[in-house]
Each structure stands twice: as C-alpha cells, then as structure tokens.
C-alpha positions as CSV (number, residue, x, y, z in Angstrom):
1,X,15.5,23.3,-39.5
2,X,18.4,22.8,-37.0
3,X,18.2,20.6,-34.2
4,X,19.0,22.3,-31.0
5,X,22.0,21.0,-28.4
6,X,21.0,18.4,-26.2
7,X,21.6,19.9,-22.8
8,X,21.7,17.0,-20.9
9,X,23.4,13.5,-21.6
10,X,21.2,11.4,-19.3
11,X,19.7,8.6,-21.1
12,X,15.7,8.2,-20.7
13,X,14.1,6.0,-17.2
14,X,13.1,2.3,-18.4
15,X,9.8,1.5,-17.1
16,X,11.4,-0.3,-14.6
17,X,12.9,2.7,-13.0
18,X,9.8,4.6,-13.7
19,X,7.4,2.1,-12.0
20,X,10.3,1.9,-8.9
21,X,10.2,5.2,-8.1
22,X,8.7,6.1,-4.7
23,X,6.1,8.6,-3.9
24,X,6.6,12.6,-3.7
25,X,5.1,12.0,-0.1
26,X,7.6,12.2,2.8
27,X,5.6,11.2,5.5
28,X,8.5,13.2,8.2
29,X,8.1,16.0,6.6
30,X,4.5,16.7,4.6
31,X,1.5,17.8,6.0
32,X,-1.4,15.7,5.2
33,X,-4.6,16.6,3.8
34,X,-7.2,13.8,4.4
35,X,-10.9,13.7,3.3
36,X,-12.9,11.2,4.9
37,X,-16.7,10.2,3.0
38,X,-18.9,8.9,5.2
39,X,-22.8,8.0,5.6
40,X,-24.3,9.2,8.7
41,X,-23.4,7.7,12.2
42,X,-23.2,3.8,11.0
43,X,-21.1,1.9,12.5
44,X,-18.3,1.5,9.6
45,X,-18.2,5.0,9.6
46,X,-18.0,5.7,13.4
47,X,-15.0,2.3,13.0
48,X,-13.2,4.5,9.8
49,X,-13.1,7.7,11.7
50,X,-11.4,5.5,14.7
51,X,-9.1,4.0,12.9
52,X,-8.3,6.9,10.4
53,X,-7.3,9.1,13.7
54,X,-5.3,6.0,15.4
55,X,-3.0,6.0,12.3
56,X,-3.0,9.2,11.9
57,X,-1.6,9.3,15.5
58,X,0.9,6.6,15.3
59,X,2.1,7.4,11.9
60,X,2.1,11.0,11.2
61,X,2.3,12.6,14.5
62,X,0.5,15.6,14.5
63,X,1.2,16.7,10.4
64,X,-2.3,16.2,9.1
65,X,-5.5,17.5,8.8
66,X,-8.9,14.9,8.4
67,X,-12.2,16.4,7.0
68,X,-15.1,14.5,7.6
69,X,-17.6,14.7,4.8
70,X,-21.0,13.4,5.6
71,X,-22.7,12.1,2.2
72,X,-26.0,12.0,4.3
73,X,-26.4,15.6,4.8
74,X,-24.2,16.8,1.3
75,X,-24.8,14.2,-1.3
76,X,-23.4,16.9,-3.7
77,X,-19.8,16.7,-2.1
78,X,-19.7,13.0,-3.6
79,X,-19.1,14.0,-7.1
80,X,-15.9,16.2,-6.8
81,X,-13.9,13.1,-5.5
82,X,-16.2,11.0,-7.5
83,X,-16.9,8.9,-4.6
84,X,-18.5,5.1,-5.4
85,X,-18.9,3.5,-2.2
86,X,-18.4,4.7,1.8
87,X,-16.7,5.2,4.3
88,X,-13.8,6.5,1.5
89,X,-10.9,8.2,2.3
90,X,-8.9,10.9,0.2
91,X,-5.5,11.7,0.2
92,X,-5.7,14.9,-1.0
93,X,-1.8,16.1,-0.1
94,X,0.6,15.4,-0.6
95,X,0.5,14.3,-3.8
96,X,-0.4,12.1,-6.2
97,X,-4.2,11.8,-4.8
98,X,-5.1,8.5,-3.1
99,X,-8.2,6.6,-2.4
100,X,-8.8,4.2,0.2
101,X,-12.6,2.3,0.6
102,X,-13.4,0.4,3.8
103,X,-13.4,1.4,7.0
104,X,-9.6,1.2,7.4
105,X,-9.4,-2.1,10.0
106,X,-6.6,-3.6,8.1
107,X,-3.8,-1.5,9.2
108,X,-1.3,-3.0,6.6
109,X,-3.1,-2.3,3.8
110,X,-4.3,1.3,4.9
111,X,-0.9,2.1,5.5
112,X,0.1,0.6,1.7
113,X,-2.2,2.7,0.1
114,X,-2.0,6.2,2.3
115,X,2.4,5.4,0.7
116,X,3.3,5.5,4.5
117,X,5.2,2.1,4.1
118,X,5.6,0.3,0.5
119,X,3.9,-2.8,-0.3
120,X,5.2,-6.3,-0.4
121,X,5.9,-7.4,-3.5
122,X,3.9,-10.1,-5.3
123,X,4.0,-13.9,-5.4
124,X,6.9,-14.7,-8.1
125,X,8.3,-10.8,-7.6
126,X,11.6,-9.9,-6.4
C-alpha cells in the first residue's frame, strides 16, 4: 500500500502549545449565549442574576443573550446541562461550553472562567 504525499510540512503542536492556545471566543465580536440555573427567588439567585447582567454590561456590551432557568418550577431542564448545584451559569456560545457555580460575586474569577480575561498563572508558573 502506498503512502500518500504529505501535504503539509508543519510539524505537530507540543502540548505546550496545545495547552497555550486561547479560546475560539472573541469577546468583540461573538454573541453570547448564557443559561443561568437558578432555585426560585433566594437571595443567591436574585445576587447571580445581578451580577451576571452587571458583567454582562461592562464586559460584552450588548452581544449576549441570558436565559434564566428556574429549577423550582422545571426540575427536568437540570439534566440537559447536567446541573449539580445552583445558581449555575452556562456558556452555551461561543464555544467550548463553560460552567460557572456561585452566584458570580467574585468578578475576577467569573470573568476567568466566562474566557473574558485569562487567568493568572500559578504559584511557581511563568
């Protein structure tokens, strides 16, 4: 069996690279799908709504869309995002899919895991 041409020359990613690589999100350009799961009217979920909209606000000015899903009144929703704890937030788009538990009070960290700003590296990292 013949072995067909290699088309192109580039040498394969190191893990390095691979692990380096930022997110297919553009937070300029994308529009954002977010799914919020929430418990009734508590008061974390009243506080992640809140916060979810002031980031929303400050960060992606006008390109997203936030679903609220209320686990009280459609336990059955829980399952498709296969939701553990509330309030939890989805990143639905762009893509990859994120998840984000707590009620979102720590700016810094929402913003790390929504991929609107990258994360600090660890102790001992460079």
């Amino acid at each position: 069996m013949k072995k067909s041409p290699r088309l192109d020359k580039q040498n394969p990613l190191s893990l390095r690279e691979i692990s380096g690589r930022k997110s297919r999100a553009r937070p300029d350009t994308d529009v954002w799908n977010l799914r919020l799961y929430v418990a009734g009217q508590t008061p974390r979920s009243i506080a992640a709504l809140a916060n979810l909209k002031r980031l929303c606000d400050e960060h992606l000015s006008g390109r997203y869309n936030i679903e609220v899903v209320d686990l009280v009144k459609h336990p059955q929703l829980a399952a498709g995002d296969q939701i553990v704890a509330i309030p939890t937030l989805v990143r639905k788009l762009p893509e990859p899919l994120r998840k984000i538990v707590g009620d979102l009070r720590d700016t810094e960290r929402a913003l790390v895991g929504l991929q609107l700003r990258p994360g600090r590296p660890a102790s001992g990292e460079t």
